[in-house]
C-alpha positions, 0 to 999 in steps of 0.5 A, spaced: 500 500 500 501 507 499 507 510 504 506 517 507 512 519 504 512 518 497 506 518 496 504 523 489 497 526 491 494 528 483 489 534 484 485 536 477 482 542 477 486 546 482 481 551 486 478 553 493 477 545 494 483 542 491 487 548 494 485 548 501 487 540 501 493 541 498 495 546 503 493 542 510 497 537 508 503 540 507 502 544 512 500 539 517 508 536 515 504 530 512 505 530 506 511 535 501 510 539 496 514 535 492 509 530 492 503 534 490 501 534 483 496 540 480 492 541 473 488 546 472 485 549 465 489 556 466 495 552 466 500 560 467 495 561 473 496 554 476 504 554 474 505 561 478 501 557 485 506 551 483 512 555 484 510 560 490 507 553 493 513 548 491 508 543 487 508 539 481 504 543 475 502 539 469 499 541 463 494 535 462 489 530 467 493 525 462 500 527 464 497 528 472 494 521 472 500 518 469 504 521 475 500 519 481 497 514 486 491 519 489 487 521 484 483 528 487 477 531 482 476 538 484 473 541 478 466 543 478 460 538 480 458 539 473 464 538 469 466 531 473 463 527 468 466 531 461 473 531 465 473 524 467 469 521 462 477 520 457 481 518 463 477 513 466 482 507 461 488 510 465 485 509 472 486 502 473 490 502 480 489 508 482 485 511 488 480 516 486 477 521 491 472 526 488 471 533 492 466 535 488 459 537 491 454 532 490 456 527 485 455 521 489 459 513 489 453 512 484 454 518 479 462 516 480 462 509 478 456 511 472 462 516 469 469 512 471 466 504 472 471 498 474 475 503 478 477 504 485 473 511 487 471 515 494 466 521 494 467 526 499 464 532 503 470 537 505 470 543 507 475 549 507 478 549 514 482 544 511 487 549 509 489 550 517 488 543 518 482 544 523 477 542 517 471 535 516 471 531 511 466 526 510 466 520 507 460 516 503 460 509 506 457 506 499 464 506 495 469 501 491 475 503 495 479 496 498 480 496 505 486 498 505 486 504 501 479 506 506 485 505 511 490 509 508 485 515 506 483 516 512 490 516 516 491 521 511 486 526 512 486 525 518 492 530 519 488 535 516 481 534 519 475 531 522 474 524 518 467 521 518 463 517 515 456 517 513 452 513 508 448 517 501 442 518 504 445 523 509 452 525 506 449 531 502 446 534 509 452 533 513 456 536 507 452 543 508 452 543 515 460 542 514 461 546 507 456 552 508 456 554 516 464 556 515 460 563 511 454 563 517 460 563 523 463 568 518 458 573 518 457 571 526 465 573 527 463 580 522 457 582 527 460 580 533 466 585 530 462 591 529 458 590 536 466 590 540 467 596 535 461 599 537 463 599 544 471 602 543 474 595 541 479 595 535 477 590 529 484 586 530 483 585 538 474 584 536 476 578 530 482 575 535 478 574 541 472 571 537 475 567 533 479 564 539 473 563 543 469 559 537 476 555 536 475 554 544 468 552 544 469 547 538 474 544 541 471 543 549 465 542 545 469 536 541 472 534 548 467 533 553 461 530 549 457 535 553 450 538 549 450 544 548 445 545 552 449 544 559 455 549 555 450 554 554 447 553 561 454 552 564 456 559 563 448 563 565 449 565 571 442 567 576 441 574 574 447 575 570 450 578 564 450 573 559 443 571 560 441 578 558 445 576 551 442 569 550 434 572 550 436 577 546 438 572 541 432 568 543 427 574 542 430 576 535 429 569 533 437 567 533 436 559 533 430 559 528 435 564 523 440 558 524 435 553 523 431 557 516 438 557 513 439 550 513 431 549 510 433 554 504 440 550 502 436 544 502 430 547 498 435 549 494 438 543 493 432 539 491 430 543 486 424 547 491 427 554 490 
């Protein structure tokens, strides 16, 4: 099976996904740059990110796919099957992983049949090695390569697994809420600013209390109820902050967003 060390890596189509993965696992230390092998259809663009990031241009998928061991599809979802479509002669041995949004194990094998391939849910804080990946329980991968990939990507992320049905939820709770918590970072920013903090302190000290908050809820399994409870003193000053979220309708805001991503992805909308 596949060695840490001298594994190539090959990602056709080189943008937000493919980049943010790349750029986890070389800065995680698990994977060099030398072992990173990237195409892309504007190949000048890709070559000045190869050279300031120390990876492997190549000109064609051809060329990548000839090169590497794991194969990553990071194109558009509706560009998968025309991309894929003529290299899929050239994919017997390889581990294929498909970064692209709901083109499922079924849609993979209908497009690449007779190969060994994955779909996976990322999302972008891969990048900082703090992301989740999920993986789709339904595919054609042997036991080893399950094995191997999830040691890989576990340097760089949350690794969990989850079948068909439920994949395409856990991908918008993994892949679409980083902007939510982004514009909650922004309107906690303006309320500090509001009150005489400088942005750089307001952003440091939030973004800080929600990696905290992450990785204790993370460590102790607790609900977030009991971490919400457990800082609402009697009469205090946060419980003031919580019914005012509650009066404005701050968890039903949360909840309608998640509804109207799946209207939109099933065709409601």
């Amino acid at each position: 099976m596949y060695n840490m060390d001298t594994v190539k890596l090959g990602f056709i189509g080189y943008g937000n996904m493919s980049g943010a993965t790349a750029r986890g696992l070389m800065a995680s230390g698990a994977i060099k740059p030398v072992q990173i092998y990237a195409c892309a259809k504007n190949y000048d663009k890709l070559a000045k990110k190869a050279e300031i990031q120390g990876i492997n241009p190549c000109k064609t998928a051809e060329e990548l796919v000839e090169l590497c061991d794991i194969i990553f599809i990071g194109v558009k979802p509706y560009m998968v099957k025309e991309v894929m479509t003529p290299l899929k002669d050239k994919l017997a041995g390889k581990t294929i992983v498909s970064l692209a949004a709901n083109v499922f194990d079924d849609a993979l094998e209908e497009i690449m049949p007779g190969t060994h391939h994955l779909f996976t849910a990322p999302n972008t804080p891969v990048s900082v090695c703090e992301g989740i990946f999920i993986l789709q329980k339904e595919n054609t991968l042997s036991d080893e390569e399950k094995d191997f990939i999830v040691k890989l990507l576990e340097n760089i992320s949350l690794v969990l697994w989850m079948d068909k049905d439920h994949i395409g939820l856990g991908a918008i709770i993994a892949g679409c809420t980083p902007a939510f918590t982004a514009m909650y970072i922004e309107a906690l920013g303006d309320a500090a600013c509001r009150h005489g903090l400088t942005r750089e302190e307001a952003y440091s000290i939030i973004s800080q209390m929600l990696v905290g908050t992450g990785k204790m809820a993370l460590a102790s399994g607790d609900h977030p109820g009991q971490m919400k409870d457990a800082v609402c003193s009697p009469g205090g000053t946060t419980i003031v902050g919580v019914s005012a979220l509650e009066k404005n309708g701050f968890r039903f805001a949360v909840i309608d967003a998640i509804d109207q991503i799946e209207n939109k992805i099933h065709g409601k909308l």
